[in-house]
C-alpha positions as a Markdown table, in Angstrom:
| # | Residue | x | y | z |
|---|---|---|---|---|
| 1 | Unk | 9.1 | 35.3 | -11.0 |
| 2 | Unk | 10.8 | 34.8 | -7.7 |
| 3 | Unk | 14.5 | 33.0 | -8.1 |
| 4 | Unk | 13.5 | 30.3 | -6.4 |
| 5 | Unk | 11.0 | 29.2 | -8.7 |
| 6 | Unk | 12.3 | 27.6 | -12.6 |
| 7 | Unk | 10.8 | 29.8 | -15.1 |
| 8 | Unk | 8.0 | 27.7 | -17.3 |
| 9 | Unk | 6.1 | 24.6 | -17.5 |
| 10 | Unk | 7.3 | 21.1 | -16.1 |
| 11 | Unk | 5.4 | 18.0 | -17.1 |
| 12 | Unk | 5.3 | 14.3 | -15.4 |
| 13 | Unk | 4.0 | 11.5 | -16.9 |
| 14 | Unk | 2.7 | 8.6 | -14.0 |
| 15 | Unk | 1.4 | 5.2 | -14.6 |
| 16 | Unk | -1.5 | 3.1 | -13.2 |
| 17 | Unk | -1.0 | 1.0 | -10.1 |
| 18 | Unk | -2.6 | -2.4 | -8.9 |
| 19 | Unk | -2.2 | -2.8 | -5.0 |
| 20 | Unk | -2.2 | -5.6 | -2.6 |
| 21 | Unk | -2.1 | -8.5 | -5.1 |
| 22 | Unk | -4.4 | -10.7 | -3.1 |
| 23 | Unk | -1.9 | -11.4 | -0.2 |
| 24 | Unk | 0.1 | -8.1 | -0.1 |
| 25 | Unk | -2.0 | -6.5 | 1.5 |
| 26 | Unk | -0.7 | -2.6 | 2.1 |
| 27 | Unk | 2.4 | -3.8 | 0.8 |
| 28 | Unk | 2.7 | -5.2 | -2.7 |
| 29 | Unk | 2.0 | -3.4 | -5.9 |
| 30 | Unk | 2.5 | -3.2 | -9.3 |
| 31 | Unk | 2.7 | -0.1 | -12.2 |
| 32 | Unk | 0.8 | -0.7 | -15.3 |
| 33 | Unk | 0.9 | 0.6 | -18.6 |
| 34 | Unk | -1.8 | 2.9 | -18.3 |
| 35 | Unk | -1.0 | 7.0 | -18.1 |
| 36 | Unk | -2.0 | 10.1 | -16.9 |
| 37 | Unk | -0.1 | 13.0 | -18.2 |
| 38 | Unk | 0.3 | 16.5 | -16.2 |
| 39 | Unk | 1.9 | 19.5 | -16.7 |
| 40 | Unk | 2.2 | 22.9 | -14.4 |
| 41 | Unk | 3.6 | 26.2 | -13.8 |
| 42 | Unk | 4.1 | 28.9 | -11.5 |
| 43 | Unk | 1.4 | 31.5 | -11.8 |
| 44 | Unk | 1.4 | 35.5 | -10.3 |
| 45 | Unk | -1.9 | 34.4 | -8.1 |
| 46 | Unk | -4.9 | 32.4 | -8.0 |
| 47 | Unk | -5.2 | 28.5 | -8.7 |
| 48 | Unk | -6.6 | 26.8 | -12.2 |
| 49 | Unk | -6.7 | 23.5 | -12.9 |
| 50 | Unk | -8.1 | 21.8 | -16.1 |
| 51 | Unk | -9.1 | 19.0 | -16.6 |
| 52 | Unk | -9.6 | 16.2 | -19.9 |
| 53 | Unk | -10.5 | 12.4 | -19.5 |
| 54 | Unk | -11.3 | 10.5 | -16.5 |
| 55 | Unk | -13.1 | 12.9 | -13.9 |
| 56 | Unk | -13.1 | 16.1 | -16.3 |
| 57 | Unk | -16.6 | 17.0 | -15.1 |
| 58 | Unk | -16.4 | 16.0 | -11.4 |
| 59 | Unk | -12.8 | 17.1 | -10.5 |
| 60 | Unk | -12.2 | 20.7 | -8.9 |
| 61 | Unk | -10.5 | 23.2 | -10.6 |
| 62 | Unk | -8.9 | 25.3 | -7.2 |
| 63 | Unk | -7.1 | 24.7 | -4.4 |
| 64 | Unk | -8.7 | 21.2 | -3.6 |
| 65 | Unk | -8.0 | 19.1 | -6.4 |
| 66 | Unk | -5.8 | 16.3 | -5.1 |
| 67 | Unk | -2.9 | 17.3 | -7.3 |
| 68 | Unk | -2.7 | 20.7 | -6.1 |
| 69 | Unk | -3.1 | 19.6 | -2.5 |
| 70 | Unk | -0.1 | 17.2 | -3.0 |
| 71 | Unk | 1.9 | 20.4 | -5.0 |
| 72 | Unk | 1.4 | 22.5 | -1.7 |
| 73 | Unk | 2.7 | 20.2 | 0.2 |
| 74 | Unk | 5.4 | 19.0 | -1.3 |
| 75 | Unk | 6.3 | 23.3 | -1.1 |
| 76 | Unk | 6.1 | 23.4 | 2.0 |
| 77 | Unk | 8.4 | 20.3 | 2.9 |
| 78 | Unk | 10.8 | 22.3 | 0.3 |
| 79 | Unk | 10.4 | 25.7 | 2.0 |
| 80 | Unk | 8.7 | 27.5 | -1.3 |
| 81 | Unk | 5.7 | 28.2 | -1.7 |
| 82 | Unk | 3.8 | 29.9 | -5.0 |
| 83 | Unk | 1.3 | 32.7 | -4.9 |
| 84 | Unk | -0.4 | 31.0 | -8.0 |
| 85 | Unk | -0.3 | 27.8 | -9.9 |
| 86 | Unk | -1.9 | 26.6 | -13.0 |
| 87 | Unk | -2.0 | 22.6 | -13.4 |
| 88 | Unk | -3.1 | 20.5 | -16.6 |
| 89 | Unk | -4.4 | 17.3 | -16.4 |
| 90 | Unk | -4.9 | 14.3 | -18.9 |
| 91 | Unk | -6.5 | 11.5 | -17.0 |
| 92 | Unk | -6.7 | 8.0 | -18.5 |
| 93 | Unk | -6.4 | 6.7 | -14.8 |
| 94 | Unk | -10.2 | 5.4 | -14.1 |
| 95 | Unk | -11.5 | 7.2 | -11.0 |
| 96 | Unk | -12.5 | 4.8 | -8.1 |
| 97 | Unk | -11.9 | 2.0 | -9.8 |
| 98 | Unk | -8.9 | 0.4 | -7.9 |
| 99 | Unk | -6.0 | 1.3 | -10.1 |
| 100 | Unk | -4.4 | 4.2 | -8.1 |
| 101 | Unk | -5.9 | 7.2 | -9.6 |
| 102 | Unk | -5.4 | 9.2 | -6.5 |
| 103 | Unk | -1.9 | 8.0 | -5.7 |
| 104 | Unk | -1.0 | 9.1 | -9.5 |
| 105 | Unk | -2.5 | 12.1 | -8.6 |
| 106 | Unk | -0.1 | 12.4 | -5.7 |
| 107 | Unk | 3.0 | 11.6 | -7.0 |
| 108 | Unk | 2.6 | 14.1 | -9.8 |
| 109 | Unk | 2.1 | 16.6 | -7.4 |
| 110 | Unk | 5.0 | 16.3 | -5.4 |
| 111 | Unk | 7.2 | 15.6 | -8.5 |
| 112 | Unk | 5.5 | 18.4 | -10.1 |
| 113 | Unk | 6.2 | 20.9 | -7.4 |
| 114 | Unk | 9.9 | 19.6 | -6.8 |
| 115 | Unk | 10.8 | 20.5 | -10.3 |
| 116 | Unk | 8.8 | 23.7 | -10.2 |
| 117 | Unk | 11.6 | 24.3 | -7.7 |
| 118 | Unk | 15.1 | 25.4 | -8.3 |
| 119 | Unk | 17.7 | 22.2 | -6.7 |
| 120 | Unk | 14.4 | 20.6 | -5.5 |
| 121 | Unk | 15.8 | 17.8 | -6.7 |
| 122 | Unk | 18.4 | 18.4 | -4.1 |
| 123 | Unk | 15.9 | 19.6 | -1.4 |
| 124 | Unk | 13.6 | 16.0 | -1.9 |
| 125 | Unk | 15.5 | 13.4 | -3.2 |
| 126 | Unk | 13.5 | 9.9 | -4.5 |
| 127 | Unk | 13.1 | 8.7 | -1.0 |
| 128 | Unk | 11.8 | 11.8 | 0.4 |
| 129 | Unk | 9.0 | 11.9 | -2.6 |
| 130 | Unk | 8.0 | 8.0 | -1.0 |
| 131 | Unk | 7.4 | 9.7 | 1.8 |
| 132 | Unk | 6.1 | 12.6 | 1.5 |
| 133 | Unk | 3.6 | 10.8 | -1.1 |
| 134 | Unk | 3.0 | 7.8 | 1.6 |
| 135 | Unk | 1.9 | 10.5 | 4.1 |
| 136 | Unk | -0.3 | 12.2 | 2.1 |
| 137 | Unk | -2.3 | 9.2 | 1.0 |
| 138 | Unk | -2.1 | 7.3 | 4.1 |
| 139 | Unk | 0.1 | 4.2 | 3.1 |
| 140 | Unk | 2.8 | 3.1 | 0.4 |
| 141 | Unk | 1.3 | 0.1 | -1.7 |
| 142 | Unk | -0.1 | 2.4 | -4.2 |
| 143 | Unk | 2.6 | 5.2 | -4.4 |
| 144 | Unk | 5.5 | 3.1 | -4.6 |
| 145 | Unk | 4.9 | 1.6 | -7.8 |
| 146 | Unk | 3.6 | 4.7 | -9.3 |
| 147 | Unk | 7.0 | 6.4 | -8.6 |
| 148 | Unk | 9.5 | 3.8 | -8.9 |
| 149 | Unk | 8.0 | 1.6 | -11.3 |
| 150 | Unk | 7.6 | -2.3 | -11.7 |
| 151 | Unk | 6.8 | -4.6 | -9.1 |
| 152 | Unk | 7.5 | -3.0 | -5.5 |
| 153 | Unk | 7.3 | -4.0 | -2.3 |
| 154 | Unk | 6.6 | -1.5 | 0.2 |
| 155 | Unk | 7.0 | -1.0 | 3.8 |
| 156 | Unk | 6.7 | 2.1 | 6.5 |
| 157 | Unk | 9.4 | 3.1 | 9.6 |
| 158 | Unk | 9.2 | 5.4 | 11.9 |
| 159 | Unk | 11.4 | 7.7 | 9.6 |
| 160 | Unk | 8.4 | 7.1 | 7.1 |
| 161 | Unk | 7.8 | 5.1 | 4.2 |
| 162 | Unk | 10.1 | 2.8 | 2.3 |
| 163 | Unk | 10.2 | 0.5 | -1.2 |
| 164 | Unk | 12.2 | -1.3 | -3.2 |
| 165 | Unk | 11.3 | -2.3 | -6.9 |
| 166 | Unk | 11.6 | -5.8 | -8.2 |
| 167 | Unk | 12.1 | -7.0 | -12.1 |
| 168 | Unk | 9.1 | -8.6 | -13.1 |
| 169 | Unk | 9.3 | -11.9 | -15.5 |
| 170 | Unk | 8.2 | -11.7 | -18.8 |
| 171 | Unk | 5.6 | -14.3 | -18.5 |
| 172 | Unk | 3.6 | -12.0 | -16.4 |
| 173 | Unk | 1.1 | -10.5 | -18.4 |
| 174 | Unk | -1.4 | -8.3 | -16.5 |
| 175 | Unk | -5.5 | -7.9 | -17.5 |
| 176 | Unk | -7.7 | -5.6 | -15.7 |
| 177 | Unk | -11.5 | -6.1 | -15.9 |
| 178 | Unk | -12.8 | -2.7 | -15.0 |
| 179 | Unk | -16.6 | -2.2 | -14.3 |
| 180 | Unk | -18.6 | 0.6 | -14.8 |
| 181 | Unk | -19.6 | 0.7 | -11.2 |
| 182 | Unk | -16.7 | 2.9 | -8.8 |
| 183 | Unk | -15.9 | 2.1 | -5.0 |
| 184 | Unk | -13.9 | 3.6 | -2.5 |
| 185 | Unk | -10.7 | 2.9 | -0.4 |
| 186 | Unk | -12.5 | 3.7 | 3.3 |
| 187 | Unk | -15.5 | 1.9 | 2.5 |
| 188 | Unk | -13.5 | -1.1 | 1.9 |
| 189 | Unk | -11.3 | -0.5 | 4.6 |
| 190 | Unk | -14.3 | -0.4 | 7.0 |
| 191 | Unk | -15.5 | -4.2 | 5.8 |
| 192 | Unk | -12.3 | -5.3 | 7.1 |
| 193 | Unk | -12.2 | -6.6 | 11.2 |
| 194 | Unk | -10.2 | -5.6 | 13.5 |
| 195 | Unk | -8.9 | -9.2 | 14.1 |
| 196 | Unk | -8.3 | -12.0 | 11.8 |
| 197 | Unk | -7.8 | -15.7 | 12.9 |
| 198 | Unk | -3.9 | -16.6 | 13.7 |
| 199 | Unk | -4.1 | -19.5 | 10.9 |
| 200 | Unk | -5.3 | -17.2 | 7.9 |
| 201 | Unk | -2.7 | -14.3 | 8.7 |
| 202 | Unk | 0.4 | -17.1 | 8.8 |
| 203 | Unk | -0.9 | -18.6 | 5.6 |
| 204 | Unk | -1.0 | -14.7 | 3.9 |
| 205 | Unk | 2.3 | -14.4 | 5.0 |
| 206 | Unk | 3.6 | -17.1 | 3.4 |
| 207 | Unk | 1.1 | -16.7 | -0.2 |
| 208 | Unk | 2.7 | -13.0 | 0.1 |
| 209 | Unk | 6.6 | -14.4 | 0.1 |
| 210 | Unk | 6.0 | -17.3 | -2.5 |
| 211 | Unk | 4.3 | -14.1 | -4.2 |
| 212 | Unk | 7.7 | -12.4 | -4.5 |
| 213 | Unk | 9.0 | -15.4 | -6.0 |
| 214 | Unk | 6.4 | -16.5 | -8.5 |
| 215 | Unk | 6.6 | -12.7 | -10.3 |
| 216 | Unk | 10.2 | -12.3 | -10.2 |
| 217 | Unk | 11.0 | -16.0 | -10.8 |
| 218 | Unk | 8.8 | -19.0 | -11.4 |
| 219 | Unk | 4.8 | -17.3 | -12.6 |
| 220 | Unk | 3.7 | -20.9 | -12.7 |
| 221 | Unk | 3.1 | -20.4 | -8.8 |
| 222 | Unk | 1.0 | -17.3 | -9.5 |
| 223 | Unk | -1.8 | -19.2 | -8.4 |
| 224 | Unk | -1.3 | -20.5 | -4.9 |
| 225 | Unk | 0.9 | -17.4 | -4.5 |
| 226 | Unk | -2.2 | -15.1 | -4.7 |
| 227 | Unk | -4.4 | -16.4 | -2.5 |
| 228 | Unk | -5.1 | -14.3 | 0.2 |
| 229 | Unk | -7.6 | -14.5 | 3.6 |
| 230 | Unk | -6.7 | -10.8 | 5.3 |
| 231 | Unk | -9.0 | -8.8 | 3.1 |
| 232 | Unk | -10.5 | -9.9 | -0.2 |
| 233 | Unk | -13.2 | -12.1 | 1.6 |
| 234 | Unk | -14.4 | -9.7 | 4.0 |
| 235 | Unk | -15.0 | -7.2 | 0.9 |
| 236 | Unk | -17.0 | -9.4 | -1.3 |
| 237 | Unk | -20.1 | -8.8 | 0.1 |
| 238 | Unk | -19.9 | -5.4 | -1.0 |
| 239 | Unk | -18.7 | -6.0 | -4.8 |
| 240 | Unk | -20.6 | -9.2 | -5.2 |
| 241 | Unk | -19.9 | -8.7 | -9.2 |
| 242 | Unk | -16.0 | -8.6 | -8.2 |
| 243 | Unk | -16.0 | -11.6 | -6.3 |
| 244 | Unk | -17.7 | -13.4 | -8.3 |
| 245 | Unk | -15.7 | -12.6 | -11.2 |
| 246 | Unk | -12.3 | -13.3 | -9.0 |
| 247 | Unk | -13.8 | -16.8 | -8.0 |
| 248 | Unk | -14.5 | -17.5 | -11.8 |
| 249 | Unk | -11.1 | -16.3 | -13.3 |
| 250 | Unk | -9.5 | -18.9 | -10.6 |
| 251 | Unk | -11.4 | -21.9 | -11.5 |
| 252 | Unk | -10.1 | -21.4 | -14.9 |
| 253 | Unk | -6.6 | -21.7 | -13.5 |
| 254 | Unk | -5.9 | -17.9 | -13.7 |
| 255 | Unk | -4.5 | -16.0 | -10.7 |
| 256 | Unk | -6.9 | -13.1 | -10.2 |
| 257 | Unk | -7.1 | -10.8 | -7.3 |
| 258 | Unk | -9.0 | -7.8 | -6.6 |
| 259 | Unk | -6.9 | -4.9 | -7.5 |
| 260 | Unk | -6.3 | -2.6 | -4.7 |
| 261 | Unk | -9.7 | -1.5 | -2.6 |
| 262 | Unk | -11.9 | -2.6 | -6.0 |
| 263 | Unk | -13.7 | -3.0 | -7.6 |
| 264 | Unk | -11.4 | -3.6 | -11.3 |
| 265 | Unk | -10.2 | -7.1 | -11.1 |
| 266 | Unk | -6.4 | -7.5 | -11.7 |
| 267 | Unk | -5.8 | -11.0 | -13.9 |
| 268 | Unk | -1.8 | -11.8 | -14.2 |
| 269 | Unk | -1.4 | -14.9 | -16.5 |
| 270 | Unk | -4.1 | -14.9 | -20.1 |
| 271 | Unk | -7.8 | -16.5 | -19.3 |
| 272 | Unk | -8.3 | -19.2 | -21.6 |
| 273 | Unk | -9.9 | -19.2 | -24.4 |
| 274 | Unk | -13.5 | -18.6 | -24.6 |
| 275 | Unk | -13.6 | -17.5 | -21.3 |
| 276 | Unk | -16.7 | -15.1 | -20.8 |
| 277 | Unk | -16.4 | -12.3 | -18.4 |
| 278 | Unk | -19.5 | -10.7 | -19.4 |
| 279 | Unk | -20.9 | -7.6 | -20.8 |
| 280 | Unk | -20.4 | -5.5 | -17.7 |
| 281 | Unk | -16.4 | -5.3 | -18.2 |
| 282 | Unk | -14.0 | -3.3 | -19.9 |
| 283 | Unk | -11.0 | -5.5 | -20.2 |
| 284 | Unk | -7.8 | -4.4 | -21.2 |
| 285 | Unk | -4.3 | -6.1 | -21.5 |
| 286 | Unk | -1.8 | -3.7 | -20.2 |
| 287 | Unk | 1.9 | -4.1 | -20.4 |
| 288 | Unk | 3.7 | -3.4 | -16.7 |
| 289 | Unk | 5.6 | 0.1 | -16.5 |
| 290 | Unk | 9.2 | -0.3 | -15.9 |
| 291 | Unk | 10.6 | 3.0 | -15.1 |
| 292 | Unk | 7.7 | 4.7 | -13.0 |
| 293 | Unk | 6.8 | 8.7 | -12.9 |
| 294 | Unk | 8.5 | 10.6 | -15.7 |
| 295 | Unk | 9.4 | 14.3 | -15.5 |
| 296 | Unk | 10.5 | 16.5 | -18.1 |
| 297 | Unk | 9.8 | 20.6 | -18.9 |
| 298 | Unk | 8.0 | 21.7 | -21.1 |
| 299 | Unk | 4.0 | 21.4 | -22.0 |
| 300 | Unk | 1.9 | 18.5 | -22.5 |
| 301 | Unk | 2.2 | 18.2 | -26.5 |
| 302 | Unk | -0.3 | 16.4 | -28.5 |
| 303 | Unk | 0.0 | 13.0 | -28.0 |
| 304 | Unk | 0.2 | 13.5 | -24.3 |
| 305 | Unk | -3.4 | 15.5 | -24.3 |
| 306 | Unk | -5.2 | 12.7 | -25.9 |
| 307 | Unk | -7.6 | 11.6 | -23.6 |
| 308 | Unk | -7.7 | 7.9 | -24.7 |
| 309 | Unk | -5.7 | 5.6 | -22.5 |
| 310 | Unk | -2.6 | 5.3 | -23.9 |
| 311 | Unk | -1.4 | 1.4 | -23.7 |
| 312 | Unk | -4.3 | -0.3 | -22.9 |
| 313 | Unk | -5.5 | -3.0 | -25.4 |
| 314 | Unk | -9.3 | -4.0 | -25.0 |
């Protein structure tokens, strides 16, 4: 084993994310309860990856998986790179489903590779991981939360990417509704114009500050605070089941947004009783994560390696 390389397994636990938040669009986001659990070592040669839970038959198992791509890269910013690698993956993240499965992905890498690493620590510190991670997946409103926990708001410099994380009130109480249907981030990207009108972009920007306030101070603005006009309405079209589960949530009084790209819908305060969401939802209460990506050494134990999503209430 070369020196510059820790001898055995690290592990990293990193939560679930919810993006954009109606109004913050590429900026906003929030870490959930919700886990996927990794764990890796240096290997003599060759790349394996395995695989349990969400994507277990679907996922590679080389060089291309996400996580390894992130690992690689995250050696190379830190000037060491393995011959081999072997990677273990618990995934309770839903794929596609617009909770930050590939940013988790991501941020394990990296964090996973930096402690492979003797004084990585030293090499990257917390603000090099935001941006190496940023990079890698093409903008911050995902990764930020996933590594630094809570409620973060998220914003890129020429240096790179950069976040801070905010305390979220208790009265906050995130719900996902997650269909069974998946979407992806560049098809919902491509719905959006190239232009929006001046009036809808100042009224965002004003939803998205009020937002700031109503989850760190006063959640009985949640509603007006998460209206949004840059993206959600352009999208609908191509999630009709999304939308119109969004629109319903919000005549009810609840402040619902899309979560990130789609097509899971992101609920912050309780529906009321009796409301009906259907038979085409899994709906889970999750609590929000606090502390963000967790490393340790070692393997995954037991608990870690079951596949059920650890958190969630349905």
């Amino acid at each position: 084993m070369p020196t510059n390389f820790t001898a055995g397994p690290v592990r990293v636990r990193v939560p679930a994310t919810s993006a954009n938040l109606g109004p913050g669009y590429d900026a906003l986001g929030l870490a959930l309860g919700l886990y996927d659990d990794l764990a890796a070592e240096v290997a003599p040669a060759g790349v394996r990856v395995a695989v349990t839970g969400q994507g277990a038959d679907e996922l590679p198992d080389d060089d291309s998986h996400l996580v390894v791509r992130a690992m690689r890269a995250a050696f190379d910013v830190l000037g060491a790179q393995p011959a081999g690698l072997s990677v273990e993956c618990v995934n309770r993240v839903p794929q596609a489903r617009g909770l930050g499965s590939s940013s988790a992905a991501i941020v394990a890498g990296v964090l996973l590779a930096r402690a492979l690493v003797v004084d990585g620590d030293q090499r990257m510190d917390t603000a090099g991981v935001l941006r190496l991670t940023a990079e890698i997946e093409g903008h911050p409103d995902n990764v930020a939360p996933c590594l630094l926990g809570g409620f973060t708001v998220a914003w890129s410099e020429p240096s790179g990417a950069r976040a801070v994380s905010l305390p979220v009130t208790a009265d906050v109480r995130p719900m996902v509704f997650v269909p069974a249907e998946r979407g992806l981030t560049a098809a919902a990207r491509a719905a959006l114009p190239a232009t929006v009108p001046h009036a809808d972009a100042a009224l965002t920007a004003g939803r998205a500050a009020l937002l700031v306030h109503a989850l760190t101070t006063d959640p009985t603005l949640l509603l007006p605070a998460t209206v949004d006009r840059l993206h959600q309405d352009y999208r609908a079209p191509g999630m009709p089941a999304t939308s119109a589960l969004v629109n319903a949530l919000r005549e009810v009084g609840v402040a619902a947004v899309v979560s990130g790209a789609g097509p899971t819908v992101l609920a912050l305060t309780d529906p009321p009783p009796g409301f009906a969401a259907g038979t085409d939802w899994q709906i889970w209460q999750l609590p929000i994560d606090g502390s963000g990506a967790r490393v340790a050494r070692g393997r995954l134990g037991h608990a870690e390696r079951d596949p059920v999503a650890a958190g969630r209430k349905s």
